[in-house]
C-alpha positions as CSV (number, residue, x, y, z in Angstrom):
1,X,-60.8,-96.7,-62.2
2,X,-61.4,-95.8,-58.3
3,X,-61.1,-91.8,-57.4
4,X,-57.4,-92.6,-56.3
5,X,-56.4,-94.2,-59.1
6,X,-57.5,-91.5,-61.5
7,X,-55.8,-88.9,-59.0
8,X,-52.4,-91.0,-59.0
9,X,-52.8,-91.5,-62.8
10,X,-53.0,-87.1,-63.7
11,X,-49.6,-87.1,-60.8
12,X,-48.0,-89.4,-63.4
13,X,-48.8,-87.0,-66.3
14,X,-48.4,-84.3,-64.4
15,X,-44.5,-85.3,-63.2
16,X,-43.8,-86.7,-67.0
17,X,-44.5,-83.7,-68.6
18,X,-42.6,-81.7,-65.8
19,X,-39.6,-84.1,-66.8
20,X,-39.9,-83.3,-70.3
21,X,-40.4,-79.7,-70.2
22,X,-37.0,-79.5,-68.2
23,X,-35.0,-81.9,-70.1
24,X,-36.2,-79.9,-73.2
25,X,-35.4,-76.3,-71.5
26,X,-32.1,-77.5,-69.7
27,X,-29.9,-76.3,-72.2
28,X,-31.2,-72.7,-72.0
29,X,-31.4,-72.2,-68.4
30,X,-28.4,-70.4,-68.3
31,X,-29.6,-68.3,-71.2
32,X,-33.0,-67.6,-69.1
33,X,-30.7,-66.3,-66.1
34,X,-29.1,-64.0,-68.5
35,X,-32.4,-62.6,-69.7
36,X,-33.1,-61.7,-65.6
37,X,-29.8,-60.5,-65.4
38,X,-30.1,-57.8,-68.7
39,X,-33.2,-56.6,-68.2
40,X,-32.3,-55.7,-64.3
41,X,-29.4,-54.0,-66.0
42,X,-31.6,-52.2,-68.6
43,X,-34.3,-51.3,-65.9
44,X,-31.5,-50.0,-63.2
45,X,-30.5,-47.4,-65.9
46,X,-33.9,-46.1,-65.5
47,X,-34.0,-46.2,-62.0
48,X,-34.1,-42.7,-61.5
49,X,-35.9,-41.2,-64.8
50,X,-39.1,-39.7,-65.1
51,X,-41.5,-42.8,-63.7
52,X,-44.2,-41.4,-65.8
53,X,-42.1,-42.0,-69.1
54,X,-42.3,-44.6,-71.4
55,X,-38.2,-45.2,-72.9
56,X,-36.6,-47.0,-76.2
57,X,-33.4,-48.0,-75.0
58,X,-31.4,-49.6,-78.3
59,X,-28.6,-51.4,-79.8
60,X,-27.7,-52.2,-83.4
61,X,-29.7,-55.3,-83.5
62,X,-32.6,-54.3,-81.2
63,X,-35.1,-52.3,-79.1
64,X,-36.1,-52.4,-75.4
65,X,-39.9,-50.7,-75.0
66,X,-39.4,-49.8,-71.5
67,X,-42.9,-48.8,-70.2
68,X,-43.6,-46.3,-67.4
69,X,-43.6,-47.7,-63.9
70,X,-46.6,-49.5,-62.9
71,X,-48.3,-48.7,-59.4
72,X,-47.9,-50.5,-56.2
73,X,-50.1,-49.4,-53.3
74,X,-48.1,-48.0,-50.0
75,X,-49.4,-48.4,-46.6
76,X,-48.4,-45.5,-44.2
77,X,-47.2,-47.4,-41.3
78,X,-46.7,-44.8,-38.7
79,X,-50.6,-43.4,-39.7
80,X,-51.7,-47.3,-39.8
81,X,-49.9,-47.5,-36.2
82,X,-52.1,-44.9,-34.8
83,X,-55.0,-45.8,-36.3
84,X,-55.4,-49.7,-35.7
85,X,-53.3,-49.6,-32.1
86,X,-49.9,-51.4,-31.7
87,X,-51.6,-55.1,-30.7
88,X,-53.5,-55.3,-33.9
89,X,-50.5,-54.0,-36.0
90,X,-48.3,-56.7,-34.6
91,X,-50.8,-58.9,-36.0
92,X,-50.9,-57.9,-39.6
93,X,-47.7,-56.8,-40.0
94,X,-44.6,-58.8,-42.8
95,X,-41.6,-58.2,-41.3
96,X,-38.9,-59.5,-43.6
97,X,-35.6,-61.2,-42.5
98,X,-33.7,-58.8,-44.6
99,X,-35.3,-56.2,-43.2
100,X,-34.5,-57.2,-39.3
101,X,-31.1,-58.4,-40.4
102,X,-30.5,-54.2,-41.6
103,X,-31.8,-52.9,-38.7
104,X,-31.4,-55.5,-35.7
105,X,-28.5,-56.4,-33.6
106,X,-27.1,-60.2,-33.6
107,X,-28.9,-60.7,-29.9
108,X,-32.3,-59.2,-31.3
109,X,-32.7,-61.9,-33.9
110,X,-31.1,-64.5,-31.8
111,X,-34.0,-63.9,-29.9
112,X,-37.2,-63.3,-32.6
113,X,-36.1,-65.3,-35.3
114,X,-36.0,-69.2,-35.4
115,X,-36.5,-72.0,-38.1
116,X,-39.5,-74.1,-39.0
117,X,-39.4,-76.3,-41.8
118,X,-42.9,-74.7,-43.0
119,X,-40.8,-74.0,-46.9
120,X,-41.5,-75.3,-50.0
121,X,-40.6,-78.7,-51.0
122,X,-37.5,-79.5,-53.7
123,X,-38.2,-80.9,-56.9
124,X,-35.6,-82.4,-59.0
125,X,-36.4,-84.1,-61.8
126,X,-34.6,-87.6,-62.7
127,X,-35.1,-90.6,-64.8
128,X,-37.6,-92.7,-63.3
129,X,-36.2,-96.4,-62.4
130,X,-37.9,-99.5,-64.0
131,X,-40.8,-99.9,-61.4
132,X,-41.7,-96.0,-60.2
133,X,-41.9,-95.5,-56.6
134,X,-45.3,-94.2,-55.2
């Protein structure tokens, strides 16, 4: 078996047991998007409580172990400004869409933001026909 045969041959694998991991899961997908939906719910209670605290949130059936918040590291971008200089801060800087669509006007991302198709690719999974396409 040449290199690219092997390589096609693992896709194949690869894309059947995709197919049957999602026909097997299909019927509780919309159970999976209640799961996100609770435990946002659950954590938004919490929002504002002690972040240091662990809570036990529970109903008849069950119990939540809501842990304290974990850590995330902040940059100080005014003190990072002043530091690195504006030319290299424009240069490492993530400005999100959401974030320029709060605090721009309509001509400011008319002019900054455009679209590339740079995304990530679809996959949907069907039934493959009698003779697979490559």
């Amino acid at each position: 078996m040449t290199k690219k045969e092997a390589q096609q041959a693992a896709l194949a694998k690869m894309v059947d047991e995709l197919g049957d991991l999602e026909q097997e899961l299909e019927p509780y997908k919309p159970k999976f998007a209640r799961i996100d939906q609770l435990r946002a719910a659950i954590r938004g209670v919490y929002a504002r409580a002690d972040p240091g605290r662990s809570y036990q949130p529970a109903g008849e059936r069950w119990m939540v172990l809501l842990g304290k918040q974990g850590n995330l590291s902040l940059v100080d971008k005014p003190q990072l400004l002043k530091l690195v200089g504006a030319a290299k801060f424009a240069d490492i800087a993530t400005i999100s869409l959401k974030a320029l669509e709060e605090k721009c006007t309509p001509d400011v991302l008319g002019a900054v933001v455009s679209l590339e198709q740079i995304g990530p690719r679809m996959i949907t999974i069907v039934p493959a026909p009698a003779a697979a396409e490559e």
